[in-house]
C-alpha positions in Angstrom: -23.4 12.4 -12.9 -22.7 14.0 -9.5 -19.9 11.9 -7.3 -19.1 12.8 -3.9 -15.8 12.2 -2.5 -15.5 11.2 1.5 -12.4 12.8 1.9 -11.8 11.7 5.1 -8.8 10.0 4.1 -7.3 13.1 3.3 -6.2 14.4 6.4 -3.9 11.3 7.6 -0.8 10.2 6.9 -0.1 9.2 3.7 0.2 5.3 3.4 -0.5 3.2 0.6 -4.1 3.8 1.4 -3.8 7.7 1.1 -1.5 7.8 -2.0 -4.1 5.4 -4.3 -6.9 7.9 -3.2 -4.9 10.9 -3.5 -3.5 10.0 -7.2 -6.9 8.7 -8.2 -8.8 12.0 -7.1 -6.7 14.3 -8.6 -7.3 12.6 -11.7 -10.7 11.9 -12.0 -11.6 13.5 -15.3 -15.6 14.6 -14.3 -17.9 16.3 -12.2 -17.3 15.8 -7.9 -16.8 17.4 -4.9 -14.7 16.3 -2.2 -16.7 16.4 1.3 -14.0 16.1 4.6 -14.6 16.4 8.0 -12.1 19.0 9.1 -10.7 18.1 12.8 -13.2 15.0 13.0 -10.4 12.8 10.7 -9.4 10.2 13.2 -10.6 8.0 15.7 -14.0 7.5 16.9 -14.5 11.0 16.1 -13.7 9.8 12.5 -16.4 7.0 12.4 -19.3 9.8 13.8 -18.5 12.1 10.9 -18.6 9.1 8.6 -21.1 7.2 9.7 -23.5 10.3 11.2 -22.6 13.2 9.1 -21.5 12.4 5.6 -24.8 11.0 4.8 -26.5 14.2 5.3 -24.1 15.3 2.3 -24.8 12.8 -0.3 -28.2 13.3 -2.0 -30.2 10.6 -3.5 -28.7 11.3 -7.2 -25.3 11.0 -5.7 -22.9 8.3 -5.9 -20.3 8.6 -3.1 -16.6 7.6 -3.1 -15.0 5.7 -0.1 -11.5 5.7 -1.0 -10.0 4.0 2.2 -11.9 0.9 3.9 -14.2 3.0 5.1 -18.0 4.5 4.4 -21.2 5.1 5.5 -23.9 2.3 6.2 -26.6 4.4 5.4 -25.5 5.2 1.5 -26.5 2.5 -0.8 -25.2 4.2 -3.8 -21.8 4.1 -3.0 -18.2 2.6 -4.4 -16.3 1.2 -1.9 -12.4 0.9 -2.2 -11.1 -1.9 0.0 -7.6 -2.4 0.1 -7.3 -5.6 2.3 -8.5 -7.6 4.7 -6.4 -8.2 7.3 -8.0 -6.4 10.4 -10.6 -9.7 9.5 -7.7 -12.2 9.1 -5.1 -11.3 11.2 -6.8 -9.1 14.4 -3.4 -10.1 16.6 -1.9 -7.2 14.2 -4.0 -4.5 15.6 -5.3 -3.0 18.9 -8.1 -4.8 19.9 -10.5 -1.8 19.2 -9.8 -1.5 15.8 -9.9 -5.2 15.0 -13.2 -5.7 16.5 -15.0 -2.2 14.7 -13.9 -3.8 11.6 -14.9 -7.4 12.6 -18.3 -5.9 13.0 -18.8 -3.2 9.9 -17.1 -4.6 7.6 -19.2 -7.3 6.5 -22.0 -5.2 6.4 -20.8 -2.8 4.4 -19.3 -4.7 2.0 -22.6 -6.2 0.7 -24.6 -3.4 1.0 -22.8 -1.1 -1.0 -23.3 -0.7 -4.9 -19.7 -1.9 -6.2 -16.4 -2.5 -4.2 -13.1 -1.6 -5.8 -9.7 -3.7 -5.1 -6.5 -3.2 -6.1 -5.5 -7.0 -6.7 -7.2 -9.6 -7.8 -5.8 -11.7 -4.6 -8.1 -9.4 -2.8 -11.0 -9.9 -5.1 -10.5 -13.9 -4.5 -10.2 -13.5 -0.9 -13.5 -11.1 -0.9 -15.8 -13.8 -2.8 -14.1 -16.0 -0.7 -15.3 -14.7 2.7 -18.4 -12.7 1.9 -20.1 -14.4 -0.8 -20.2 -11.9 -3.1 -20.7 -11.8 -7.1 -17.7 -11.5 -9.4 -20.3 -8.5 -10.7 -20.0 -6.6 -7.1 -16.3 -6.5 -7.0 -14.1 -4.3 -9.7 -9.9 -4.8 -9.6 -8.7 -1.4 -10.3 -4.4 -1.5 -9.7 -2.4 1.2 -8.3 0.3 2.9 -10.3 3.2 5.1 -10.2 4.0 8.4 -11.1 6.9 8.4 -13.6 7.5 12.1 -13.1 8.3 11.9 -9.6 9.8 8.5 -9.2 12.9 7.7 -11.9 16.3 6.5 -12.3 17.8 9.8 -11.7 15.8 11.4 -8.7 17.8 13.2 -6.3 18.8 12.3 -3.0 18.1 14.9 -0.3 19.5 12.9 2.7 22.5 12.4 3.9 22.6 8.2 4.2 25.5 5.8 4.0 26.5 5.4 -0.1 25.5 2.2 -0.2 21.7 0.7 1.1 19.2 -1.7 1.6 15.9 -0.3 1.4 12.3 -0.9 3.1 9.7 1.6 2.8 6.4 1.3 4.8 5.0 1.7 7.7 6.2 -0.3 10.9 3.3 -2.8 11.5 3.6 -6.1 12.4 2.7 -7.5 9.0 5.9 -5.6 7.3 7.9 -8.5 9.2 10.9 -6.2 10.4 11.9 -8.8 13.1 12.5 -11.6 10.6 14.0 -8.9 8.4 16.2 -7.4 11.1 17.2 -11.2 11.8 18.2 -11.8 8.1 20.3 -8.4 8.4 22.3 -9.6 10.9 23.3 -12.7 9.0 23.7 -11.0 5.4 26.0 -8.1 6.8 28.9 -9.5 7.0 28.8 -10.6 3.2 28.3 -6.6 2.5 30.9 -4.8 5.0 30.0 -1.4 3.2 26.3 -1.9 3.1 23.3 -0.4 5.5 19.8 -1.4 6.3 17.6 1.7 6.3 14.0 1.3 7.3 12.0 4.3 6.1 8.1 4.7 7.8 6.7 5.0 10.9 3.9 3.4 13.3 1.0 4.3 13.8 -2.4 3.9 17.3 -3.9 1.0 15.5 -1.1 -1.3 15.3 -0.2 -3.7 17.8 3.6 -2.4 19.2 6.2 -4.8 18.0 9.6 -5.5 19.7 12.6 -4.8 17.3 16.5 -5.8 18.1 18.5 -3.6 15.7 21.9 -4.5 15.0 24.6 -3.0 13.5 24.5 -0.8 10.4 20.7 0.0 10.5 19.5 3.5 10.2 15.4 3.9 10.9 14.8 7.5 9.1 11.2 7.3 10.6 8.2 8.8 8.0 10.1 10.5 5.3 8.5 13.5 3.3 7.3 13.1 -0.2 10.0 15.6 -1.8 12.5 13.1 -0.2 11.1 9.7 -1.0 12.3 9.6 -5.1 15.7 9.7 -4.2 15.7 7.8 -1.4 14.4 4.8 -3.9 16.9 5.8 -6.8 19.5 5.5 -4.9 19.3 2.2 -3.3 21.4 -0.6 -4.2 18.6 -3.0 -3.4 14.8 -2.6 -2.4 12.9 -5.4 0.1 9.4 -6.1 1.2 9.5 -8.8 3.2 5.8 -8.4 3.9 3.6 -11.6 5.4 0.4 -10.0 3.4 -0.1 -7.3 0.9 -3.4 -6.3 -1.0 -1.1 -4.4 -3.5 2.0 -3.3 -2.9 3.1 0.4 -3.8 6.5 0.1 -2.7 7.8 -2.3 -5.3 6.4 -0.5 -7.8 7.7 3.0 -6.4 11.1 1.3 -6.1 11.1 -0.6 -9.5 9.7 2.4 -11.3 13.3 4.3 -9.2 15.8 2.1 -11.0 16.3 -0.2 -7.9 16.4 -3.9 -7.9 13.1 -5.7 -5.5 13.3 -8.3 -3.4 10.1 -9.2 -1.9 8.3 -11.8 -0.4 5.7 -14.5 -1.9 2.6 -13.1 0.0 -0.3 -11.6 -1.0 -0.7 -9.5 -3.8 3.3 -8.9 -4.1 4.1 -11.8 -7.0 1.2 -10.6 -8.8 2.5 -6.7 -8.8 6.5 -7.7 -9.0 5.7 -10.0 -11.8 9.4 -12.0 -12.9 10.6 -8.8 -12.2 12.0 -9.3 -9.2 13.4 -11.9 -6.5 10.8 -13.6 -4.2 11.0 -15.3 -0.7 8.8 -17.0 1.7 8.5 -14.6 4.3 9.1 -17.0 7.2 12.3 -18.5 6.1 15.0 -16.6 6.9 17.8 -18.4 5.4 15.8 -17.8 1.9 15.6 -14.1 2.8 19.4 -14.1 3.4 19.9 -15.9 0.1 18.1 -13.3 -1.7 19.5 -10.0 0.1 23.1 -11.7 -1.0 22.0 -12.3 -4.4 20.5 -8.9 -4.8 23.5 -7.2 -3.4 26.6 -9.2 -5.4 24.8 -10.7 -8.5 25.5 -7.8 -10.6 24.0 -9.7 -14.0 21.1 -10.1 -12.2 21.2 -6.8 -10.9 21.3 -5.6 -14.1 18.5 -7.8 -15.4 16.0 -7.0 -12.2 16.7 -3.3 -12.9 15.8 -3.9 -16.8 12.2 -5.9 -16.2 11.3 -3.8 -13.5 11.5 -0.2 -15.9 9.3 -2.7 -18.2 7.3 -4.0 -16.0 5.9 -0.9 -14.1 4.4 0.5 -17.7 1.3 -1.9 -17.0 0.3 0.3 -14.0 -0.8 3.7 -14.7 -2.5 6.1 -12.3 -4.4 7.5 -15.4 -5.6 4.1 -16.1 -6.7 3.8 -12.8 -8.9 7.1 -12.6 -10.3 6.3 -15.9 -11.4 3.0 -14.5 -13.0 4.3 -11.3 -14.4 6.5 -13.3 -16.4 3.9 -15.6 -17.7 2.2 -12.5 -19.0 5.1 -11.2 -21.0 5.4 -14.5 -22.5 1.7 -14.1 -24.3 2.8 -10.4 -25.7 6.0 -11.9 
């Protein structure tokens, strides 16, 4: 079996997006090649390479890998990750371009490809949902953490305040920082010797959002790899406070570190935190405040949070997940 990976994922940023393709490749147990497009990554320039170019590279007893969204209208024989779909459900989020390329491709993709991977079965409901497409056509294949990089006792390599609320992700309006930075300002009182750092950066195809940051918040910006295990370990409480999620790295990153969650009851979150962790509706502030208090001065359910979360991330595996991707490349051969 010949698989060709479009590895035009590889040259961003790494995101959720990029780490589920990156842990998955490196993984997968058989026979591929990885095919990128050099300085034609991003952009428009991205979509000609993907849609123009790749194809040429794919022969007709290849099955091609999309890892991120994103693949070529003219391959047939292809497995599709898609991660979410909120460029279709919430456009206001992005720049207009983007929002309306996706609009357009997407559902045309979607159907004509062989099989479409998810990470969540929210996703897979919201995919039937929309396109019309057989439970057979759609595969749920979860994230997972790396326990060798993310534990208890990582190091920290920056120099941050002792004690810290953590977000990790990048700033987009459907992280929900404003109603996040609002909560802050109410909760920070009830934790004098506490911080609010906000870890991740923006990026051309998000709309620009308008942040008030108040006292006692530190925005590290995008924060290396080396750097990110301790910056999770070390956190007296983790929050998502998200208004949609396809899957939800973070939490598990941040579970997987040691650190309490508190996330919000959207998208895929509940069903990746489990009863491991506290939940809010993301646009009730007061029960965002509620739960940042408890997560920060309940120390019984600190301690219990911590306990369910170490048990709770052993159902994800990134070994699981290549092994998985791997059998549904065997069914389009």
């Amino acid at each position: 079996m010949n698989v060709v990976v479009n590895g035009r994922f590889l040259d961003r940023r790494i995101t959720g997006v990029e780490r589920y393709g990156r842990e998955i490749l490196c993984r997968l147990g058989g026979s591929h090649k990885v095919v990128r497009p050099g300085g034609w990554s991003n952009g428009m320039r991205g979509h000609l390479w993907e849609q123009v170019a790749l194809p040429d590279q794919v022969g007709f007893d290849h099955i091609l890998w999309s890892p991120a969204n994103t693949g070529p209208l003219r391959v047939e024989n292809q497995v599709l990750t898609l991660h979410d779909l909120s460029p279709l459900e919430h456009p206001k989020w992005y720049q207009p371009t983007f929002a309306l390329w996706y609009r357009m491709f997407l559902p045309h993709l979607v159907v004509r490809v062989r099989r479409v991977v998810v990470s969540s079965e929210f996703v897979k409901a919201k995919m039937m949902r929309r396109f019309g497409v057989t439970n057979g056509h759609i595969m749920v294949i979860s994230g997972g953490v790396d326990t060798g990089n993310f534990h208890p006792d990582a190091e920290q390599r920056l120099e941050l305040p002792e004690r810290y609320v953590l977000f990790v992700g990048s700033l987009q309006p459907r992280k929900n920082l404003p109603r996040l930075l609002d909560a802050w300002r109410q909760i920070k009182e009830a934790a004098p010797d506490t911080w609010l750092v906000i870890a991740g950066a923006g990026g051309k195809i998000f709309r620009p959002m308008k942040l008030t940051v108040g006292e006692r918040v530190i925005f590290l910006g995008a924060v290396s790899e080396s750097d990110l295990p301790g910056l999770y370990s070390h956190a007296a409480l983790f929050v998502l406070p998200s208004l949609d999620e396809g899957f939800g790295l973070p939490v598990l990153e941040a579970m997987t570190s040691g650190t309490p969650v508190a996330a919000s009851r959207a998208g895929a979150l509940p069903e990746v935190v489990g009863e491991a962790g506290l939940f809010f509706d993301p646009l009730d502030i007061p029960e965002m405040v509620d739960a940042l208090r408890r997560g920060l001065t309940d120390m019984p359910l600190r301690n219990s949070l911590r306990e369910k979360g170490l048990i709770r991330v052993q159902c994800f595996s990134w070994q699981d997940s290549a092994e998985k991707m791997w059998g549904v490349f065997k069914e389009c051969r």
